[in-house]
VOGU-3710 file (C-alpha; in Angstrom, 3 decimals, decimal comma):
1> xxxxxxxxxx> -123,937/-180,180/-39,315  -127,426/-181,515/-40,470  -130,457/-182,174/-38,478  -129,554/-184,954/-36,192  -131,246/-185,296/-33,206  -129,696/-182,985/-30,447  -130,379/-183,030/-26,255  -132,258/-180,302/-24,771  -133,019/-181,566/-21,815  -132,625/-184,494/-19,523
11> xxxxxxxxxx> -133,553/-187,787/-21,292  -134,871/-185,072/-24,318  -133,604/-185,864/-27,349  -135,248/-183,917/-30,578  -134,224/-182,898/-33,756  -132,935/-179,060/-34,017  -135,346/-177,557/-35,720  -139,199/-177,516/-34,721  -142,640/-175,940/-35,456  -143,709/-172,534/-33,302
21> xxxxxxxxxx> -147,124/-172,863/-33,254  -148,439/-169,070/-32,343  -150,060/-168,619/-35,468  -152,764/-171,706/-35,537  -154,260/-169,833/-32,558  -154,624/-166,683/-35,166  -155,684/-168,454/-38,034  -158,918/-168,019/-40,122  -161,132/-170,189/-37,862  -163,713/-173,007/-39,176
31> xxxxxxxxxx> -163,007/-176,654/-41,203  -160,827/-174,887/-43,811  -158,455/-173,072/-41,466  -158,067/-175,768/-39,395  -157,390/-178,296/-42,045  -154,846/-175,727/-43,134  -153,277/-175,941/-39,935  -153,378/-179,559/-40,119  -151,684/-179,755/-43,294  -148,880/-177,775/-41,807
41> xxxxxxxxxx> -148,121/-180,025/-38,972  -148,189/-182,917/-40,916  -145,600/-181,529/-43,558  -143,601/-181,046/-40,843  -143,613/-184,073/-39,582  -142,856/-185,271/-43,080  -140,162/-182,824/-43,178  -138,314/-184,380/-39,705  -139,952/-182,359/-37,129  -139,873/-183,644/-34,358
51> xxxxxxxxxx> -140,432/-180,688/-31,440  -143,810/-178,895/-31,532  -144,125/-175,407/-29,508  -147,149/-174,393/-28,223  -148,961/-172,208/-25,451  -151,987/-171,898/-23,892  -152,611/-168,507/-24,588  -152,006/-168,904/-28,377  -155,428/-168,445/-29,357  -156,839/-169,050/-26,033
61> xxxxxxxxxx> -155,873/-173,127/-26,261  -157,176/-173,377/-29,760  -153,312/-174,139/-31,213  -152,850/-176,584/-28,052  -156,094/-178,635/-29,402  -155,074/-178,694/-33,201  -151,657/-179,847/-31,812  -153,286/-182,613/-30,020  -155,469/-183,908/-32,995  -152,542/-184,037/-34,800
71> xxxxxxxxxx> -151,007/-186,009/-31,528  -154,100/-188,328/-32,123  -152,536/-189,439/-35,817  -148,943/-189,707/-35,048  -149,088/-189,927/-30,925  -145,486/-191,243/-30,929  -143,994/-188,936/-33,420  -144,116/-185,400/-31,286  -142,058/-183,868/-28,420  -144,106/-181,195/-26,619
81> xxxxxxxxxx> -143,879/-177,835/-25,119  -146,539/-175,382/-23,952  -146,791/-172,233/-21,695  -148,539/-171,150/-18,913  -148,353/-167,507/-16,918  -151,447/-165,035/-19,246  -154,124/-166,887/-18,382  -156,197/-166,279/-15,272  -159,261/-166,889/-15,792  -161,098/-166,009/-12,399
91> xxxxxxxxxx> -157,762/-166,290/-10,289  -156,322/-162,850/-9,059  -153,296/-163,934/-10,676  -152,093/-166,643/-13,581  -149,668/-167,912/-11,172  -152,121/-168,116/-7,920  -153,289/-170,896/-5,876  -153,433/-173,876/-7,945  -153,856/-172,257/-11,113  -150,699/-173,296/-12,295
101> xxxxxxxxxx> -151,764/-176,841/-12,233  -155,516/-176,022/-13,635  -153,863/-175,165/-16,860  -151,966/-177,874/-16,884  -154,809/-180,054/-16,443  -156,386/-178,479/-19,635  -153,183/-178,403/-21,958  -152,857/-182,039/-20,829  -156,798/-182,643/-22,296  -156,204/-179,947/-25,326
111> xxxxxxxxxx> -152,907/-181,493/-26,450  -154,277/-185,429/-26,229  -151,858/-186,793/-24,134  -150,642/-187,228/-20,348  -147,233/-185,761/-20,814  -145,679/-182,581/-21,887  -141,617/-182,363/-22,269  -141,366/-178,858/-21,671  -143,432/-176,703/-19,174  -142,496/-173,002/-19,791
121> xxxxxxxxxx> -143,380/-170,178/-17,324  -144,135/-167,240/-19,850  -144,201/-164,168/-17,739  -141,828/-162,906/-14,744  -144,712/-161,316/-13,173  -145,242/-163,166/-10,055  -147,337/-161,059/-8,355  -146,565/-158,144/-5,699  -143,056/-158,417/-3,835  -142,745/-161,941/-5,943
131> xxxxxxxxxx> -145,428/-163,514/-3,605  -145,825/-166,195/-5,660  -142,148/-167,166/-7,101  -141,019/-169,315/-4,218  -144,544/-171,118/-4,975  -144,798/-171,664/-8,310  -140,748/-172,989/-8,760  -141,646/-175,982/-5,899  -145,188/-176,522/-7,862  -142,777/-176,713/-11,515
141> xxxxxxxxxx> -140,274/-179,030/-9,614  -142,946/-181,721/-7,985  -144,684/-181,616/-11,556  -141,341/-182,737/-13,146  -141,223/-185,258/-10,438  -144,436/-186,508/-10,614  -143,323/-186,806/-14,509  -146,326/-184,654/-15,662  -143,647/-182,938/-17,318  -140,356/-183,901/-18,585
151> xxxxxxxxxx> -138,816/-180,539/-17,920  -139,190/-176,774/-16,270  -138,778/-174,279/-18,730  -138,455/-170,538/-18,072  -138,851/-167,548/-20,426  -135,879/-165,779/-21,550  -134,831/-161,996/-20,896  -138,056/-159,940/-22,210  -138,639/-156,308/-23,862  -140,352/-155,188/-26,794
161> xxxxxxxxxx> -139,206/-154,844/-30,372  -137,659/-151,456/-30,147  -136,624/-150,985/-26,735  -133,848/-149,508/-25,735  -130,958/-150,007/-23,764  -132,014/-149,190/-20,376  -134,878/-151,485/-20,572  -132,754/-154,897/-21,964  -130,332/-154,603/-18,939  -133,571/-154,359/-16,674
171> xxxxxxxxxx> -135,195/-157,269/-18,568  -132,199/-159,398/-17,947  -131,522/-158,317/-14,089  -134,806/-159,549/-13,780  -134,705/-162,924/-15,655  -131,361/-163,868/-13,761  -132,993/-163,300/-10,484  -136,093/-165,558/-11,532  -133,256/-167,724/-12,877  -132,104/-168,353/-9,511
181> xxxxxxxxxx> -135,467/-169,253/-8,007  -136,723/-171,567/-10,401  -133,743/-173,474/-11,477  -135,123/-174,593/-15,075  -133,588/-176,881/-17,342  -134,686/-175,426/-20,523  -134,985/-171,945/-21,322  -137,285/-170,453/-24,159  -136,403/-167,373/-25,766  -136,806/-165,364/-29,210
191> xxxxxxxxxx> -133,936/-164,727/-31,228  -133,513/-163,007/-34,561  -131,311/-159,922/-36,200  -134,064/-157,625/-34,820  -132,942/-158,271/-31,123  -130,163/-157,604/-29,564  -129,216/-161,116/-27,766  -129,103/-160,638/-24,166  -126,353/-160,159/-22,264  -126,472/-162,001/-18,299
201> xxxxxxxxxx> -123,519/-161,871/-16,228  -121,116/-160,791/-18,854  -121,878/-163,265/-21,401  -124,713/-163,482/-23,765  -127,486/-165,972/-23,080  -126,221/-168,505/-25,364  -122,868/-169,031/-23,413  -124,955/-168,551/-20,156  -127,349/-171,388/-20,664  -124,451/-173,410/-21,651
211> xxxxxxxxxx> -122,250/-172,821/-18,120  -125,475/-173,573/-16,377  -125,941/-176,675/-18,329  -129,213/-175,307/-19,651  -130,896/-176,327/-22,787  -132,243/-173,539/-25,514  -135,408/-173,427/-27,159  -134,975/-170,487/-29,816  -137,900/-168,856/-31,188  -138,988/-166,125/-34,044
221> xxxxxxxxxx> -135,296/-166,840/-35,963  -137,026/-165,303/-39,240  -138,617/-161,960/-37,049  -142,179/-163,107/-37,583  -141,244/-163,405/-41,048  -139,387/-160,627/-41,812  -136,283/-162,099/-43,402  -138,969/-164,736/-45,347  -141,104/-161,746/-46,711  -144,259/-163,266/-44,780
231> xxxxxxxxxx> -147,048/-161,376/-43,924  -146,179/-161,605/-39,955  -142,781/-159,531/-40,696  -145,026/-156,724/-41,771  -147,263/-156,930/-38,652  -144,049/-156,633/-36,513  -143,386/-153,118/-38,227  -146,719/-151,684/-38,101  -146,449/-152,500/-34,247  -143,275/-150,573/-33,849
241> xxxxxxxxxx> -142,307/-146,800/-33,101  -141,694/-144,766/-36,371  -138,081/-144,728/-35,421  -137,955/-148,254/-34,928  -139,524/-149,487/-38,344  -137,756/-147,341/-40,385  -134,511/-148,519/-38,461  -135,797/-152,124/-39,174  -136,429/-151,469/-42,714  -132,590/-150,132/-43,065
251> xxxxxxxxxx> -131,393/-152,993/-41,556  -133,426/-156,012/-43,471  -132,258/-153,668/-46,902  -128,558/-153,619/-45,750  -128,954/-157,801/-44,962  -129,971/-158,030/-48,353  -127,475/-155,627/-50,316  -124,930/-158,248/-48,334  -126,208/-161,483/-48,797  -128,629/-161,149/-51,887
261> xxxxxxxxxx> -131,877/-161,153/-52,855  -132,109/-165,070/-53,940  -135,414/-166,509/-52,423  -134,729/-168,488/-49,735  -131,276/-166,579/-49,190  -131,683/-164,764/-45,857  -133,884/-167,592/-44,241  -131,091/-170,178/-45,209  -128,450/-167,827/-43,337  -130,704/-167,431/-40,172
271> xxxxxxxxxx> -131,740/-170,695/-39,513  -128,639/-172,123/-40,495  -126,789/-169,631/-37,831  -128,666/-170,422/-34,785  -128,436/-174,233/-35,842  -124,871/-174,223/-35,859  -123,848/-171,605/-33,109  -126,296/-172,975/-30,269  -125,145/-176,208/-30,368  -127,894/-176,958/-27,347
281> xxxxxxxxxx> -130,651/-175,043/-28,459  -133,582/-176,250/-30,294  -134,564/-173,311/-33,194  -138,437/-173,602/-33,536  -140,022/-171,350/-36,619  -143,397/-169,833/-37,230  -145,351/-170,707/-40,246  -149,118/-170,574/-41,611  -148,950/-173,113/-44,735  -148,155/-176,717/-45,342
291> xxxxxxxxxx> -145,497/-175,055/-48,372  -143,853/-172,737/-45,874  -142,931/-175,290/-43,815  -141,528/-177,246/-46,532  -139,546/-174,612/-47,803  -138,473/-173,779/-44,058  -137,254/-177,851/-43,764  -135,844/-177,689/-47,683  -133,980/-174,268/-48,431  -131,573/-174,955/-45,761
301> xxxxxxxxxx> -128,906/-175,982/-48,088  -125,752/-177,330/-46,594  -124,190/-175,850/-43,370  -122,578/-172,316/-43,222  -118,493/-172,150/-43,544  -116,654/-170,268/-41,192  -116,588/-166,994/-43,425  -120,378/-167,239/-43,605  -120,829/-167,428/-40,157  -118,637/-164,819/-39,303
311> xxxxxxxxxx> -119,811/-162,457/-41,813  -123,969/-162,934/-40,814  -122,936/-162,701/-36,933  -120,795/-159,547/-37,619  -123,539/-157,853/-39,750  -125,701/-158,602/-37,787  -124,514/-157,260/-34,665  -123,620/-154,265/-36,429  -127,221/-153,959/-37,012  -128,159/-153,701/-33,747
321> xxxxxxxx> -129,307/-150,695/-32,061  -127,384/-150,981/-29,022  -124,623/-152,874/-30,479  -124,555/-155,777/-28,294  -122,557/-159,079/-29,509  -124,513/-161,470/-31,855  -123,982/-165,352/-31,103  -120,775/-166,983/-30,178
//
């Protein structure tokens, strides 16, 4: 299996593996960040990228606009998706009133184009007693129709790094409920050996997007860098418990005591493992250079065998804290 193109949605055809563009809104600021930035995106491209991921709370719309003056060199070459559901500006609420199409409005002008492919509400909050669910899914299905955007995405199940298993089953309660409302077509979602994948219905999310005839947009495969030994995997364990980073740094040791220390090694098997067992998901990674990215595209090395696969899902969801199943 190598990097053909692959449908995620409805007349949405994109290769399966993309650019997660959180960290342009973090980067060092001024010409030399952003031509950084630039230089990233356009390796990709070089590299076969063909799905960008953005938000407009990464960076407060600053990663949407380097996105779209990137758009303004290659407009043809891109498939989009951004977020909405942080920002209120002086709304009571991000999803109140019209506020939902305000954003869109200005991701439309950051990004440099009239279309986005995938429209992701980030949050479940939607206000007290859901007052503004019902409203906001019939706003995401007349913007589809009105072709603003090519799909309605929906965040997956959500809880911090390190929580436990109380809060997961809550997380997902909620998210099939919202589910239900909304009726998305794509669903966006992190997914690395740090989370436990989330189980909906009695089968994990992979195998429940795929009954539902759902595309997958998979995000954070490498934990913020973690199994790369970037600088964003050590961010994600200063923000955890005690408990939970030393947990973390047992399991990233025992991942490497089993598949080796080679460079490369670890990200091959993770990227390589959502490629080939979410056979409808898109797998988008983080990055901050124009050589991460071509190491990301590069160090893939050919698919996983059978005994591979097997052997990084079972470690890995013996890793877990609460044990649940790793892809199927």
């Amino acid at each position: 299996m190598g990097l053909e193109p692959r449908q995620l949605a409805r007349g949405l055809w994109t290769r399966p593996l993309g650019l997660h563009c959180a960290r342009l809104g973090d980067a060092v600021t001024g010409r030399d960040g952003d031509a950084r930035s630039l230089a990233a995106l356009r390796q990709g491209i070089e590299c076969g990228a063909t799905l960008v991921d953005t938000a407009d709370s990464y960076g407060h719309g600053r990663s949407e606009r380097l996105v779209g003056r990137l758009l303004r060199e290659f407009p043809e070459a891109l498939h989009l998706v951004s977020k909405v559901g942080h920002l209120r500006g002086s709304a009571p609420h991000p999803y109140a009133g019209k506020r939902i199409q305000h954003q869109l409005e200005q991701t439309l002008d950051n990004l440099y184009t009239a279309h986005v492919d995938v429209y992701v509400l980030d949050s479940h909050d939607f206000g007290p007693q859901d007052r503004y669910l019902d409203i906001v899914a019939e706003q995401m299905t007349t913007l589809r129709e009105l072709e603003y955007i090519g799909a309605v995405g929906l965040r997956g199940p959500h809880a911090p790094y390190g929580a436990g298993p109380a809060e997961r089953r809550a997380a997902a309660d909620r998210f099939v409920s919202v589910f239900a409302a909304v009726r998305p077509d794509v669903i966006w979602t992190r997914c690395n050996m740090m989370l436990p994948m989330a189980q909906l219905e009695g089968e994990d999310l992979v195998a429940f997007t795929r009954r539902n005839g759902v595309g997958l947009v998979l995000a954070s495969p490498l934990a913020h860098g973690l199994l790369a030994g970037g600088p964003g995997g050590d961010r994600l364990l200063s923000d955890l418990p005690t408990s939970a980073r030393d947990a973390a740094c047992d399991r990233l040791a025992a991942l490497h005591d089993r598949f080796g220390d080679a460079p490369g090694g670890l990200l091959r098997m993770a990227l390589r493992w959502c490629l080939q067992r979410a056979p409808h998901a898109v797998t988008v990674v983080g990055f901050s250079t124009a050589q991460q990215v071509k190491e990301m595209f590069t160090d893939l090395g050919p698919p996983l065998g059978e005994g591979e696969l097997r052997a990084w899902e079972e470690y890995c969801g013996t890793l877990r804290s609460d044990g649940s199943p790793a892809l199927r």
